[in-house]
C-alpha beads as a LAMMPS data file, in Angstrom:
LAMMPS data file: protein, C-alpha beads

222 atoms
221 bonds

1 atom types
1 bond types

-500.0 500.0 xlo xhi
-500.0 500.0 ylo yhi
-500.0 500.0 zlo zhi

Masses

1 110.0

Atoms # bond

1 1 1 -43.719 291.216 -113.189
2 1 1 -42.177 289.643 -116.348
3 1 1 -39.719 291.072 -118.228
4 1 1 -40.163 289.743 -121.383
5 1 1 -42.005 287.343 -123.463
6 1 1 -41.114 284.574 -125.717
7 1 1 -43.493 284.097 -128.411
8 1 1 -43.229 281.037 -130.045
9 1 1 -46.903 279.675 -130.192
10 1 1 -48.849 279.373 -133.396
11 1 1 -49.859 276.950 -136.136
12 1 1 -46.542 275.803 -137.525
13 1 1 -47.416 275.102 -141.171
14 1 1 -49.714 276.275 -144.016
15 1 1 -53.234 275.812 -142.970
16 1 1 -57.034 276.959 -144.330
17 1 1 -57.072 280.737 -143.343
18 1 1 -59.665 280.959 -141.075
19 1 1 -57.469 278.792 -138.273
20 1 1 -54.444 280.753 -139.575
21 1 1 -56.252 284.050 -138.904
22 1 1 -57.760 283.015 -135.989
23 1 1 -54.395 281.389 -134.085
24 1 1 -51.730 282.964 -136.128
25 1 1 -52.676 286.740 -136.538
26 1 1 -55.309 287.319 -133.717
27 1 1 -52.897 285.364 -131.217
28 1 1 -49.811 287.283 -131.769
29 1 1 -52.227 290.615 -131.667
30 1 1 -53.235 289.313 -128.021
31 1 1 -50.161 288.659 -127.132
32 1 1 -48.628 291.899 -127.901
33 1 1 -51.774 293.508 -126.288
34 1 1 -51.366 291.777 -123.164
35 1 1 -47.582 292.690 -122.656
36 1 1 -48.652 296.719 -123.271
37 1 1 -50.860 295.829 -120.599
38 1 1 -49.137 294.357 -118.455
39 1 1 -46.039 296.574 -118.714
40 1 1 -43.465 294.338 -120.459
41 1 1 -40.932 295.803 -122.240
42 1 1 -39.774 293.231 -124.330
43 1 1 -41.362 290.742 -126.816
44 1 1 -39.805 288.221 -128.775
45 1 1 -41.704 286.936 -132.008
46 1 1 -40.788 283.701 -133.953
47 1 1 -41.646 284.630 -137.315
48 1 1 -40.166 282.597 -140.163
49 1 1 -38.497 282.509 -143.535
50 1 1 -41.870 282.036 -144.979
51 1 1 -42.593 285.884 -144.727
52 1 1 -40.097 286.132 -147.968
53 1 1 -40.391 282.805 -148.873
54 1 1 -40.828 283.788 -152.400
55 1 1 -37.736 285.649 -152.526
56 1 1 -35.703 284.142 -155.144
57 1 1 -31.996 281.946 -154.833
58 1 1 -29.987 284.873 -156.866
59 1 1 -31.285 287.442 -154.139
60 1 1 -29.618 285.351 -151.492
61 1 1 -28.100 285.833 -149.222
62 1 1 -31.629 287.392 -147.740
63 1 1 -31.111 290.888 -145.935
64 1 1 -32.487 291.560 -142.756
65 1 1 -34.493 293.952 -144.152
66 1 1 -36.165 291.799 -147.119
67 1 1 -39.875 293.448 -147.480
68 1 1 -42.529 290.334 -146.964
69 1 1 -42.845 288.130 -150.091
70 1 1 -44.547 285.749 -148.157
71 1 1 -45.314 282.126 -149.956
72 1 1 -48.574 280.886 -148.170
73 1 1 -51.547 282.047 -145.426
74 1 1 -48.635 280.945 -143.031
75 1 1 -45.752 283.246 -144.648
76 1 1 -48.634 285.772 -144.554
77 1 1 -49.498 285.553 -140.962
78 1 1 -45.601 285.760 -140.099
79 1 1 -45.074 288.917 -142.062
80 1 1 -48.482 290.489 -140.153
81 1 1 -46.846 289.784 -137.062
82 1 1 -43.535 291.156 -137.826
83 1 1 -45.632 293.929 -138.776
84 1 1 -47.509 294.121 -134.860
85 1 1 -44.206 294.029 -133.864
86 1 1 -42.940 297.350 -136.061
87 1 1 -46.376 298.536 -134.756
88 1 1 -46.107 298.647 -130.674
89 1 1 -42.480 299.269 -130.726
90 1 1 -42.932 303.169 -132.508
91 1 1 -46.313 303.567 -131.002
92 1 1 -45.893 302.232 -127.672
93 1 1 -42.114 301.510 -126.965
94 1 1 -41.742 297.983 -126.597
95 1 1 -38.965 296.378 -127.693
96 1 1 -39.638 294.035 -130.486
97 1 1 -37.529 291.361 -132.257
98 1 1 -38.995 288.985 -135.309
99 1 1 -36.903 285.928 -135.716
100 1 1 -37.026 284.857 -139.224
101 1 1 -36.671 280.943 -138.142
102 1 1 -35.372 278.755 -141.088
103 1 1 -35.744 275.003 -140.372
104 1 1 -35.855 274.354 -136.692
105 1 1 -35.464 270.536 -135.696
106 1 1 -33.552 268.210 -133.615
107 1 1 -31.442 267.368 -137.119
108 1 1 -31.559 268.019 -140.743
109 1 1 -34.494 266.035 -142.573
110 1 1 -33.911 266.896 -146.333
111 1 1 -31.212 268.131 -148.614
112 1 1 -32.812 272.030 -148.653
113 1 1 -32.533 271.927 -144.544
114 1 1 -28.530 271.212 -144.948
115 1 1 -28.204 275.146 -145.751
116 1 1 -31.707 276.051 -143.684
117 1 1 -31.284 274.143 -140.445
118 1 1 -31.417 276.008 -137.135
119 1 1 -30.023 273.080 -134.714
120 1 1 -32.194 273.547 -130.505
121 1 1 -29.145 274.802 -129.087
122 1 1 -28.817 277.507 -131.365
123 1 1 -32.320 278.268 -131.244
124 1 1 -31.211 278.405 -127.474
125 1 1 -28.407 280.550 -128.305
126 1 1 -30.355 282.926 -130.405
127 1 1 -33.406 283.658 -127.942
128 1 1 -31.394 284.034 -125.198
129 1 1 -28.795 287.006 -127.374
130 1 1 -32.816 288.118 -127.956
131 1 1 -33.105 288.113 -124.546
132 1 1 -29.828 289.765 -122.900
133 1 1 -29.449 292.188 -125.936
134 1 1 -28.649 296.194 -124.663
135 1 1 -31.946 298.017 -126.305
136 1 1 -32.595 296.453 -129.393
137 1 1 -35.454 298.447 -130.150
138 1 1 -37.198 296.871 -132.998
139 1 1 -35.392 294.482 -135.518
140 1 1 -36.250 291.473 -137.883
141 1 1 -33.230 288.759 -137.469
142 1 1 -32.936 285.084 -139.133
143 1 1 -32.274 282.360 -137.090
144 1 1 -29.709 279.478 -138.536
145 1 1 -27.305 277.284 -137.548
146 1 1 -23.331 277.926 -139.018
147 1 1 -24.042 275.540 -142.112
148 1 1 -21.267 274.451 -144.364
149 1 1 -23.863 274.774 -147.458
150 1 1 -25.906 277.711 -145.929
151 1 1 -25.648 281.468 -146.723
152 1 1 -29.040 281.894 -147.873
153 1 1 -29.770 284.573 -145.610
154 1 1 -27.963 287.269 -143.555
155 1 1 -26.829 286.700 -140.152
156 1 1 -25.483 290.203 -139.431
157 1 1 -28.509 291.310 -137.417
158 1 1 -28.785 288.539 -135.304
159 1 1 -24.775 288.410 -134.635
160 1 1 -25.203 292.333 -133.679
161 1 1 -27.193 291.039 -130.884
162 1 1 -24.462 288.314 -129.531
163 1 1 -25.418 285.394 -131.244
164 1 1 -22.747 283.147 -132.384
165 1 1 -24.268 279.923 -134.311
166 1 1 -21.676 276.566 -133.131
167 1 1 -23.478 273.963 -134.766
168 1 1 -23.285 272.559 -139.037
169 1 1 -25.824 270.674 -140.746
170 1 1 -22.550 269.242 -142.582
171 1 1 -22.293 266.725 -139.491
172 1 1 -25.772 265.001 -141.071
173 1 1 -24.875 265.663 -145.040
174 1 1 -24.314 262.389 -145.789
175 1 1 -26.783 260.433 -144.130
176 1 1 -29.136 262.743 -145.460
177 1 1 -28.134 263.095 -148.854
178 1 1 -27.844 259.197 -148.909
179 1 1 -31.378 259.099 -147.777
180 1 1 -32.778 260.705 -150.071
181 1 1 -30.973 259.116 -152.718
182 1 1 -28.731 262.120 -153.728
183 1 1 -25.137 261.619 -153.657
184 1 1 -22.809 263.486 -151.528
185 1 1 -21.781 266.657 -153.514
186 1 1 -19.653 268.760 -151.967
187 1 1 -20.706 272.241 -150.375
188 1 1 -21.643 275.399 -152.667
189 1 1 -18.049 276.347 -154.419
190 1 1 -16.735 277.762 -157.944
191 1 1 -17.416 274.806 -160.363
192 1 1 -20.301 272.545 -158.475
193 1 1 -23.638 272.721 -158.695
194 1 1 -25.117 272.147 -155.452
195 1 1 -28.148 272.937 -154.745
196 1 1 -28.846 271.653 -158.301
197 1 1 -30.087 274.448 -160.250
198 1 1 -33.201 272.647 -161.980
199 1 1 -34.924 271.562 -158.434
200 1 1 -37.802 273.266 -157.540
201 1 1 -37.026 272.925 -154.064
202 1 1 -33.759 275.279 -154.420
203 1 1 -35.779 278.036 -156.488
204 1 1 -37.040 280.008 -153.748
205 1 1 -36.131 280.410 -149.954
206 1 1 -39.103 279.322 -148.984
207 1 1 -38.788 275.909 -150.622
208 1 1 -41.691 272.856 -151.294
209 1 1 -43.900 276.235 -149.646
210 1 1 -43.633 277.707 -152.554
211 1 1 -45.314 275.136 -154.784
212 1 1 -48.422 274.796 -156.557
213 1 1 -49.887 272.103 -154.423
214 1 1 -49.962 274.784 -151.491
215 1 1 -52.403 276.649 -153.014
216 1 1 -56.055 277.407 -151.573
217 1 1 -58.608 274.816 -152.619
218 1 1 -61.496 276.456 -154.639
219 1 1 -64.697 276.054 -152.806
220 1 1 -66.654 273.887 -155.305
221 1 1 -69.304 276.329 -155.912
222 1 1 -67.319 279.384 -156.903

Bonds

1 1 1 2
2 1 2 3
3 1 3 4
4 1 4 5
5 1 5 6
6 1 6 7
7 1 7 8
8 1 8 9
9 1 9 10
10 1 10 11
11 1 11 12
12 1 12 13
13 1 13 14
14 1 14 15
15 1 15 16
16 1 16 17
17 1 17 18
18 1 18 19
19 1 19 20
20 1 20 21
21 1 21 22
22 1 22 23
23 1 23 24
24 1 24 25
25 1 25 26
26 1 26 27
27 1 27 28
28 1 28 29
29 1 29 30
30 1 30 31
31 1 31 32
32 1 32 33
33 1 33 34
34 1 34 35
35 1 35 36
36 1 36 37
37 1 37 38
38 1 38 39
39 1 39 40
40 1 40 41
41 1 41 42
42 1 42 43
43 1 43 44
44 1 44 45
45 1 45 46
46 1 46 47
47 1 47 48
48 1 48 49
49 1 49 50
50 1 50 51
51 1 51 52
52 1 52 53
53 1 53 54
54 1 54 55
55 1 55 56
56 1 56 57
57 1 57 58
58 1 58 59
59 1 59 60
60 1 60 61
61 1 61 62
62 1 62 63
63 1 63 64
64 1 64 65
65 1 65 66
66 1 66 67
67 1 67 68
68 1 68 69
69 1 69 70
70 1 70 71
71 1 71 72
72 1 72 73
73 1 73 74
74 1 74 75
75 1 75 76
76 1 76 77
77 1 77 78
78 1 78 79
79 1 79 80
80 1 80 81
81 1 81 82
82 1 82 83
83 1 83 84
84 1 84 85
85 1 85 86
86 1 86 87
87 1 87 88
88 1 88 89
89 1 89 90
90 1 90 91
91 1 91 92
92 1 92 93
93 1 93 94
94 1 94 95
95 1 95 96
96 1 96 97
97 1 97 98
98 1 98 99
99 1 99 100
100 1 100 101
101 1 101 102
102 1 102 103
103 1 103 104
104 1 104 105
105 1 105 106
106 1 106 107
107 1 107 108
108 1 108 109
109 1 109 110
110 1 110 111
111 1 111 112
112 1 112 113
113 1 113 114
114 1 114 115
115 1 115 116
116 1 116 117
117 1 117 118
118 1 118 119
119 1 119 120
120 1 120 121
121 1 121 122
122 1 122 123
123 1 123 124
124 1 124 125
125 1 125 126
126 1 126 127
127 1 127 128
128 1 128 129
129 1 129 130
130 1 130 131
131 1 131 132
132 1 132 133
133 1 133 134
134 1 134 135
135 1 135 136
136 1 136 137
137 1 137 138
138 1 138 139
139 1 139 140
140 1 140 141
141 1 141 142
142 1 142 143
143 1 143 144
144 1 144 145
145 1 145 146
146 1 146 147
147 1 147 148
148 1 148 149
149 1 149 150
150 1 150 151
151 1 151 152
152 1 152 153
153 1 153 154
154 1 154 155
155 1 155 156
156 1 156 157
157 1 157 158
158 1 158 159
159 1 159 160
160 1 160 161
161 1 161 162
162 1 162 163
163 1 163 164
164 1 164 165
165 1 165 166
166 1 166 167
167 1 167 168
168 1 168 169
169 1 169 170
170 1 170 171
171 1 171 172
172 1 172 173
173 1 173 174
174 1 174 175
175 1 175 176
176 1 176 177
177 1 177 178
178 1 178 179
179 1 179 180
180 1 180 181
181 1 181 182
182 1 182 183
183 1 183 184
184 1 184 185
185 1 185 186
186 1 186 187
187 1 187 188
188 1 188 189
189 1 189 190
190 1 190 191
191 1 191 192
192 1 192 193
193 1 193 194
194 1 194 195
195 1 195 196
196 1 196 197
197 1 197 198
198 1 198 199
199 1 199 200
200 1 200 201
201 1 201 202
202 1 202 203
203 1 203 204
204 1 204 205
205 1 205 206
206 1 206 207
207 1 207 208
208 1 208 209
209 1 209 210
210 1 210 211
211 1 211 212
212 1 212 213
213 1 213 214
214 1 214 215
215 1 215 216
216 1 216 217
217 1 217 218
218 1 218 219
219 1 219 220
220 1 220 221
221 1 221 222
């Protein structure tokens, strides 16, 4: 009797890959099984920005249809449900819709999440375009607030489907930059240089994900 199913469960961070595989892939697989079976025509993914996470700053802004570069197991298990999703929309008809989330919180934590944040009620705003959308077949979408210092990825998909982002990160800039101990610069314009070029953090969408220290331990005895 449902018409369509919100899919936002998963492990929410890089993790080993058996729990990643296990929760991640194999969960989003059951749930897209369970709506063929069941009848529902519509399923609504939260993938991330992680599934191109490596995609570099002078490819931004990000196009909806940026091919997986994902930057971890997580980024990975995003782009293989995006990828369930292409799957049971051209072999079974079910609408589909990935939504690349950015940085989803109740405010800004960090300098990089003044151009990524995604404030609730926009989430709110998003899933429910998702939601109320005329046929939208199957699409991948970002989901982000209407940042002062964002741009990093496309919002024309997800705007095609009624969403209309209200909410800035700017309102937090300079408690968070102060935190941090960064001063205020102003927002990206001719002649600044924020995001400073030289941190790591700015290099790649995907952000501290990206780093060295996410990489796989070596079991000891390989």
């Amino acid at each position: 009797g449902a018409d369509a199913v919100v899919h936002l469960g998963g492990i929410p961070t890089e993790d080993a890959w058996a729990p990643i595989l296990d929760v991640n892939i194999n969960g989003t697989y059951t749930v897209f099984e369970a709506a063929r079976r069941a009848g529902v025509r519509r399923v609504v993914f939260a993938s991330s920005n992680h599934a191109v996470g490596f995609t570099p700053r002078e490819s931004f802004p990000v196009p909806d249809t940026a091919a997986p570069v994902p930057d971890t197991y997580y980024g990975v298990s995003k782009a293989a449900g995006e990828a369930l999703a292409a799957l049971y929309a051209r072999r079974y008809d079910l609408e589909a819709i990935g939504v690349r989330i950015l940085s989803c919180f109740d405010r800004p934590r960090d300098p990089r999440m003044l151009a990524t944040w995604l404030s609730p009620d926009d989430a709110g705003r998003l899933f429910e375009a998702c939601l109320t959308a005329a046929a939208p077949g199957f699409r991948v979408i970002y989901g982000v607030s209407a940042n002062t210092r964002g741009g990093w990825v496309s919002l024309d998909g997800a705007r095609a489907l009624g969403y209309e982002p209200r909410d800035d990160a700017e309102a937090y800039a300079a408690e968070v930059l102060a935190a941090t101990h960064r001063p205020a610069e102003a927002p990206p314009l001719p002649g600044n240089d924020w995001p400073d070029p030289a941190d790591p953090v700015f290099r790649y969408l995907g952000g501290e994900f990206t780093f060295p220290s996410r990489d796989a331990p070596v079991p000891p005895d390989a």
